[in-house]
N, C-alpha and C positions, 0 to 999 in steps of 0.2 A: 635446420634450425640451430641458430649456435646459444651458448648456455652459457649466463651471465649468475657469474659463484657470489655477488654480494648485495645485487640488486640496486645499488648506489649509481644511478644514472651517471655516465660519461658525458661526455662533449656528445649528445644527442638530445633526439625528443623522443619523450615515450608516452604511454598510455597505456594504463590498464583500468577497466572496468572491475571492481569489489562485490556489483549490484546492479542491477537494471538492466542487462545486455542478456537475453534469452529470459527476461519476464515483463510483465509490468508494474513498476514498482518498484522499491526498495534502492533507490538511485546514490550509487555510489562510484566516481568518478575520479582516476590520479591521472595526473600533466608529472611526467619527471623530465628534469634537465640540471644540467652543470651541477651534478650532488646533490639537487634536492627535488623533494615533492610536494605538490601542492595538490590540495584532494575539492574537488565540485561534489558538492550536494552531500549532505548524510541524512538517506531515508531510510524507510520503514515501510512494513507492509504489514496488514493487518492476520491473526491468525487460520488457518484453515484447517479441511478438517484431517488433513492426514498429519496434523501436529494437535490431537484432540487437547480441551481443555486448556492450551494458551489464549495469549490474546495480541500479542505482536511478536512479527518476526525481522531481525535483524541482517545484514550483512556480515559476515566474520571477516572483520576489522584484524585478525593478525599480520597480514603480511605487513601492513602499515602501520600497526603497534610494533612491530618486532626494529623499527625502523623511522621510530616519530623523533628521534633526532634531528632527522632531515625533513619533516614535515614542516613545512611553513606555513600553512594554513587554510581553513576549510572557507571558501567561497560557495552562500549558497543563492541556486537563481531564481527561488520562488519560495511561497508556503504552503505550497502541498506536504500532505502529509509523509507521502511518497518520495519528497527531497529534502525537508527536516525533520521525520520524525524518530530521530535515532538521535538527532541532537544532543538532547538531557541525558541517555543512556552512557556517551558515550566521551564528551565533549571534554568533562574531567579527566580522562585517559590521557585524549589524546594531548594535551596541557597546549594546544595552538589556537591562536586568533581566529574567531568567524569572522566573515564577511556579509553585511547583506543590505540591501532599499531598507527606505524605511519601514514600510506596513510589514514587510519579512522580518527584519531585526526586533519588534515590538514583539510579533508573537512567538519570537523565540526567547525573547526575554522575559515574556511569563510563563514558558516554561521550563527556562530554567530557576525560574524564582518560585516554582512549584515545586522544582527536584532543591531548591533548596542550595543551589551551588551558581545561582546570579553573580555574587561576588567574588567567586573564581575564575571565571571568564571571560576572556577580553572579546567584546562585541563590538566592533563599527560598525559604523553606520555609515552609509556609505549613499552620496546625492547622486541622483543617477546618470548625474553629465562628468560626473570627478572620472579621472584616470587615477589608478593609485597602483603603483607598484609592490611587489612581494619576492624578494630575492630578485631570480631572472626573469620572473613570471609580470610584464606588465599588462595590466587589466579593464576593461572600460566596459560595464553594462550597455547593453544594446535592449531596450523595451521592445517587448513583440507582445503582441495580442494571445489573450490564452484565457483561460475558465475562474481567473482569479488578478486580486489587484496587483498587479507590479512584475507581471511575468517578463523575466528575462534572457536573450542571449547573453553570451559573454566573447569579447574580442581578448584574446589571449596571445600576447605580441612575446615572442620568444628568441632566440640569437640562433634559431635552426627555421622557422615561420611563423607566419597567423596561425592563428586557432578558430574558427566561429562555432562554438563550441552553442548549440540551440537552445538547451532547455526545453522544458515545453511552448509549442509556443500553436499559432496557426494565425493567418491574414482572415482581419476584419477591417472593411470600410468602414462600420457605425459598431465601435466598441461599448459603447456607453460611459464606460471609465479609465483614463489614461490615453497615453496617445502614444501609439506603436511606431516606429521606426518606418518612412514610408519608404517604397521601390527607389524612390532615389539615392533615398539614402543608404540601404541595403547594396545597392549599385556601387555607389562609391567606397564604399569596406569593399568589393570584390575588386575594384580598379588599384585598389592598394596591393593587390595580391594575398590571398586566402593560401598557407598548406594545404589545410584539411577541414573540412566541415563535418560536425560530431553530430548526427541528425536523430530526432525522434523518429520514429519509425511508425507510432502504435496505428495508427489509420491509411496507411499505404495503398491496402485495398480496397477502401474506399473511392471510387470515379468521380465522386464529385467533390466540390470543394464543403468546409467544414460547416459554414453558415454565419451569418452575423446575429450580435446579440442586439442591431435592431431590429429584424424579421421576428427572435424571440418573441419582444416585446409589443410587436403588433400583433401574432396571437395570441399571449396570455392577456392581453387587451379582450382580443374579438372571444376569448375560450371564455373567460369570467363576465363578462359581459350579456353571455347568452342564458345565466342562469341564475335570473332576477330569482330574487325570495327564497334563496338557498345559501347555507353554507358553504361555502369554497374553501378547502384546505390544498395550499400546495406544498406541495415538498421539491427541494434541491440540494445540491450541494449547499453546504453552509459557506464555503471560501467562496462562492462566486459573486463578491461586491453587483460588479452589474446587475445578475437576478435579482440581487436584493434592491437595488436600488429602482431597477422595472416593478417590482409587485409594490414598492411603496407608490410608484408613478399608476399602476393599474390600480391599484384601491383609492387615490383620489379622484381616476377618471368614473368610475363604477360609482360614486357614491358608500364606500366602504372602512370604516375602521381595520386600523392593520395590529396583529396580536400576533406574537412570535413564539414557540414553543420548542426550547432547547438550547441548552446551555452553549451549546460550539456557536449557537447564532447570537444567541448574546455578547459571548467574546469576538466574533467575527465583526459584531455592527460598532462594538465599543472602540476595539482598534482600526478600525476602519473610518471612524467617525475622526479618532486623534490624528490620524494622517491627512486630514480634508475630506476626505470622501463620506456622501451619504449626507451631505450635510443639508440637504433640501428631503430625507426621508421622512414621512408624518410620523406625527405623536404616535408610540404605540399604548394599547391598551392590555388591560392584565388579563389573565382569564377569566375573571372573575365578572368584569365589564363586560366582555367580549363574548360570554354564554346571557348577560343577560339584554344583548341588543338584538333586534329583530335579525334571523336568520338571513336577510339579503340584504342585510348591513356590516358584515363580518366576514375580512379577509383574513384568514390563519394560514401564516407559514409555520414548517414544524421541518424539525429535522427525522431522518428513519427512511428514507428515500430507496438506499440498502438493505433494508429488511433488517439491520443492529434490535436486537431485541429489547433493548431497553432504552434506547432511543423514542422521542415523542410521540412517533407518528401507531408505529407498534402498543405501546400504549393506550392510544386512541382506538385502534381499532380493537383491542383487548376490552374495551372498557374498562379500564382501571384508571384513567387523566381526569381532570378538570374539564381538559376541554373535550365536548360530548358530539359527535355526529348522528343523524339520522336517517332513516330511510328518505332517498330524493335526494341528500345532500350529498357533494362532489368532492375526489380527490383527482389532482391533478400533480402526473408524475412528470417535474420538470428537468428530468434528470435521466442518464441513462443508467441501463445495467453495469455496471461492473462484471467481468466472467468471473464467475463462482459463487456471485450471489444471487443466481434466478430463484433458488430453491425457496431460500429468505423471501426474499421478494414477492414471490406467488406467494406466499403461505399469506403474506400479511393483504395482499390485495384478495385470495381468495375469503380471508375473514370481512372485512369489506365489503365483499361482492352478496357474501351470503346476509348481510346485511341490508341490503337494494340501496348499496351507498353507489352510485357511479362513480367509473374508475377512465381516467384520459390519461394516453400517454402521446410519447412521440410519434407513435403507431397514428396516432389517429388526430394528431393534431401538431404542427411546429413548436412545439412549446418547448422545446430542447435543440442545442446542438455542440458538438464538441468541438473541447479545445484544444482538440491536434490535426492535425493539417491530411488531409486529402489530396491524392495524387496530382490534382493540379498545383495546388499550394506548392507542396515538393520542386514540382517539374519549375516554379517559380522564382524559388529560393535559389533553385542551382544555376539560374538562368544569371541570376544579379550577383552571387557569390562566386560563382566559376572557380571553384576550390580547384584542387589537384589530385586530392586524395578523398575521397567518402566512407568515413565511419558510421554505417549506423547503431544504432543503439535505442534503447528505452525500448523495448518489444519482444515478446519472443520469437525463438528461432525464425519462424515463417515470416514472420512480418521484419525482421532484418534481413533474410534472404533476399525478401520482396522488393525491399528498398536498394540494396546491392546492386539488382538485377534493373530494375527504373534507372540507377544513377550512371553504370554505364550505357545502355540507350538514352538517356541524354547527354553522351557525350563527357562525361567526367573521366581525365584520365584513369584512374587506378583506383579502388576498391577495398576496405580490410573489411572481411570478415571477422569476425571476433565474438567470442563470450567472456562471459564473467569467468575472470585469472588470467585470461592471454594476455602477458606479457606482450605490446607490439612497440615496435620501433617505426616512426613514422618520419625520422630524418638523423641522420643523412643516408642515402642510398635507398634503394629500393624499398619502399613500409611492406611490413610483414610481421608474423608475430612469431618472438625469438623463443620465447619460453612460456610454462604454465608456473603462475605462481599459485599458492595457497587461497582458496575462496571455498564457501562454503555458507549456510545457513545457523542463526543464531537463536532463539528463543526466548519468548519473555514468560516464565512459569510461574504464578504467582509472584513472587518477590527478585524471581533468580534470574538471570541470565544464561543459558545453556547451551549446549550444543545440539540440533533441532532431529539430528541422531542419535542423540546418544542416548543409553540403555533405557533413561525414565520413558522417552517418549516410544521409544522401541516397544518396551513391554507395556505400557497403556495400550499401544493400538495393540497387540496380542489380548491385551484383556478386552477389550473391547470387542474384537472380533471371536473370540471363542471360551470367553467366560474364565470364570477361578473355581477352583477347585482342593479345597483344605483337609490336608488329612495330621490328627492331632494323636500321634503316637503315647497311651499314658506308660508308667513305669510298672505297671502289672500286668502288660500287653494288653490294654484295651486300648481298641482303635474309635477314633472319630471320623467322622465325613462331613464338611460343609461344602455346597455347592454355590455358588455365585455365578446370575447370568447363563445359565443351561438354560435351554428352551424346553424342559419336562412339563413344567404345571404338574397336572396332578399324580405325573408318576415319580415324580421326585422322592418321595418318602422310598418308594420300594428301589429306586437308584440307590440311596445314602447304605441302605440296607445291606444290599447284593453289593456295591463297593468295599464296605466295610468286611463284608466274610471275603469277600477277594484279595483283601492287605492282607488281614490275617494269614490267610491261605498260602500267600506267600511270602509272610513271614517264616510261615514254620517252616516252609525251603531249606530256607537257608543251614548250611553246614559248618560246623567246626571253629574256625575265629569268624567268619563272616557273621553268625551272630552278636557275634561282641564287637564290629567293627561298624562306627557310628553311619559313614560313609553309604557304605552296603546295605545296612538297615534302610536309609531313606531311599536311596536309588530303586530299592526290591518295592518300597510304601508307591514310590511316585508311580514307577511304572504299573503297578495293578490298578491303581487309581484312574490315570490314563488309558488305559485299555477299557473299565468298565464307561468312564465317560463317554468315549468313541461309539461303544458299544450301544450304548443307550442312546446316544442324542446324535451321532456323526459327527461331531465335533471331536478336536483336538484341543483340549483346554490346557491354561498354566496350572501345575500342579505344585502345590510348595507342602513340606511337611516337615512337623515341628516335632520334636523329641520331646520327650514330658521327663522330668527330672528324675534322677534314679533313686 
């Protein structure tokens, strides 16, 4: 592995992934050649719980801050949240031009006119047949079919190769919205000659292919259909225009008023609307209408699909909304899990359930399918791209593995392995990855941006997992004890008790300047502190102790 001292691309092509390569999500993507960089995608992922108390997590943007001289600018292929949503975070720093279609450029444009910095960044807009060049980087969207309007490849024509760089994407015959790039035409981009194809990964092992969003629409047809004289609430993704435009198509076929609940779907149907699309969806109606038309005349979409606790749908079954369901009436989850949100999920279908609200999912009916490709799909793309090199990405480990190990059994010569930091070199001579650059995880706390390690989120999950523990040193040697989060109940008073003659106790230890040395005094408080917690409760709690003024 030879070791590049300024990271300033030579006469090659490179590539390193910031995000999205050993997870899903957070999709952050650099092309370097002839001195400069050009970055695909800047997303985001939502908070979990081993970052307790955030709510979004970042990519750590430094190697490419340290280095945005040579950034040219960020092309992005979609509006998942997962490929702009670092956008507004970030897009100031990096002081470079986005790229994007129109429905993608619109909803990054209200949120950067929500962060308030719209008129500091340069946004094109970009028609989806233009070629448009960026230093050495020339670029042309390729539409593929995916879970949202406008999902795109990208052909990245460089003076070392192509690029088919995928995005999300997966083959549908009957998309509902948009019209995807057909095999011929994917054909002819591989007849041109492909370097390397940068492929999503996330459905690898998957055996079948992904599914069309018109099969969708034929069940949420026959699903709503079978349940005259009831409520039907579905939930989905809010970016997926086609679903929205099928439940507006199933609520006229049903005989149904359609009523929306949640703010992302309002913004989803408005911009969606300014770009052409949606433009045959029915009237909707408020909640207000829509609780007082007969119960098997009212289609409610809501957003909460994820278990988001203050999302629509969570609401609804909280009883705390407008909109009210009841025993016999139907929730239909058009949408799939997400990994890491079953727990959400169950919680809010098990409130439901204990309601005798019926619950449908993809389990038990088509009313879902996703929008990333299945090992045929794969096996299909390689077949019409005939790359030379196969990068996967967008997946964790296993599902890049996966995809590695499928693209040489079809035949593709040569393979990179790679995570988030590998420095790879992918022309000229042999692709392989030269070096690790700096990557890492960033955090959104409240107001702050942080490092998703560092000491605050550290010591939250300590408190979290073994409680606090305060000892209040006064200036006449009287000792305090407060506990936080010990699992005592009612022996806690006789805890505080027996801790506090324990500080003491080993206060009086102490000998000669170690009394008089501030240092030593707290070190003696914490650790008797500590010892009596353990003792009590088996826990090792944080122990902090304050000196009372002399």
């Amino acid at each position: 592995m030879t070791k590049s001292k300024s990271h300033k691309p030579g006469n090659e092509l490179l590539f390193c992934a910031l995000g999205g390569s050993g997870e899903i999500g957070m999709n952050v993507n650099l092309y370097g050649c002839n001195g400069k960089w050009l970055m695909v995608d800047l997303g985001m992922t939502f908070g979990a719980n081993e970052y307790p108390g955030t709510e979004l997590v970042f990519a750590d943007l430094d190697f490419i801050e340290q280095r945005k001289a040579d950034l040219l600018g960020v092309v992005l292929t979609h509006a998942h949240e997962d490929h702009i949503g670092a956008v507004p975070y970030f897009a100031q720093e990096l002081g470079v031009p986005l790229y994007a279609t129109p429905f993608t450029a619109l909803l990054v444009k209200d949120k950067l006119e929500e962060a308030g910095i719209a008129r500091e960044i340069e946004l094109n807009v970009i028609d989806h047949l233009d070629e448009f060049q960026i230093g050495p980087f020339g670029i042309r969207y390729v539409p593929l079919a995916h879970s949202i309007a406008e999902g795109n490849a990208l052909v990245i024509e460089t003076p070392y190769g192509r690029i088919f760089h995928t995005g999300d994407w997966k083959l549908d015959d009957a998309p509902l919205v948009g019209t995807p790039a057909t095999a011929a035409e994917l054909t002819a981009i591989g007849d041109q000659g492909v370097l390397a194809l940068v492929c999503d990964s996330t459905n690898v092992f998957n055996p079948e292919a992904s599914g069309s969003e018109g099969m969708v629409r034929e069940a949420l047809l026959a699903e709503v259909a079978k349940h005259q004289g009831k409520r039907v609430l579905v939930t989905t993704f809010a970016s997926n225009v086609a679903r929205l435009q099928t439940l507006g198509e199933v609520a006229d076929a049903t005989g149904r008023r359609l009523c929306v609940a949640g703010r992302s779907l309002d913004r989803i149907i408005r911009t969606a609307k300014a770009c052409g699309y949606l433009q045959n969806l029915p009237d909707l109606v408020d909640f207000q209408t829509a609780m007082a038309l007969p119960r098997g005349e009212v289609l409610i979409l809501a957003t909460g699909g994820q278990g988001e606790p203050r999302a629509a749908l969570s609401r609804i079954a909280e009883e705390s909304h407008q909109i009210a369901l009841s025993s016999g009436d139907v929730v239909l989850f058009s949408s799939r899990q997400i990994p890491g949100n079953e727990i959400a999920i169950g919680r809010i279908q098990n409130r439901l359930a204990t309601r005798n609200i019926a619950i449908v999912t993809d389990r038990q009916s088509e009313i879902h399918v996703s929008g990333h490709p299945g090992r045929p799909e794969l096996e299909a793309l390689y077949s019409w791209i005939r790359p030379q090199i196969l990068v996967p990405v967008h997946g964790e480990m296993r599902h890049m593995k996966e995809q590695a190990q499928l693209g040489k059994e079809r035949g593709i010569p040569q393979t990179v392995f790679q995570g988030n930091g590998d420095l790879v070199r992918l022309a000229p001579g042999k692709p392989g990855k030269i070096e690790e650059v700096r990557n890492g995880r960033l955090i959104l706390d409240g107001d702050i941006i942080a490092p998703a390690n560092g000491e605050a989120i550290v010591m939250r999950r300590r408190l979290a997992q073994n409680g606090l523990v305060i000892v209040v040193l006064g200036a006449q040697g009287q000792v305090q004890v407060e506990a936080i989060g010990l699992p005592l109940e009612e022996d806690l008073d006789d805890f505080i008790a027996e801790a506090q003659q324990d500080v003491a106790a080993a206060l009086t230890k102490l000998k000669g300047t170690q009394k008089r040395d501030a240092e030593a005094v707290i070190e003696a408080a914490r650790l008797a502190a500590r010892r009596a917690a353990q003792r009590w409760s088996g826990k090792k709690p944080q122990v902090r102790v304050i000196m009372g003024a002399a």
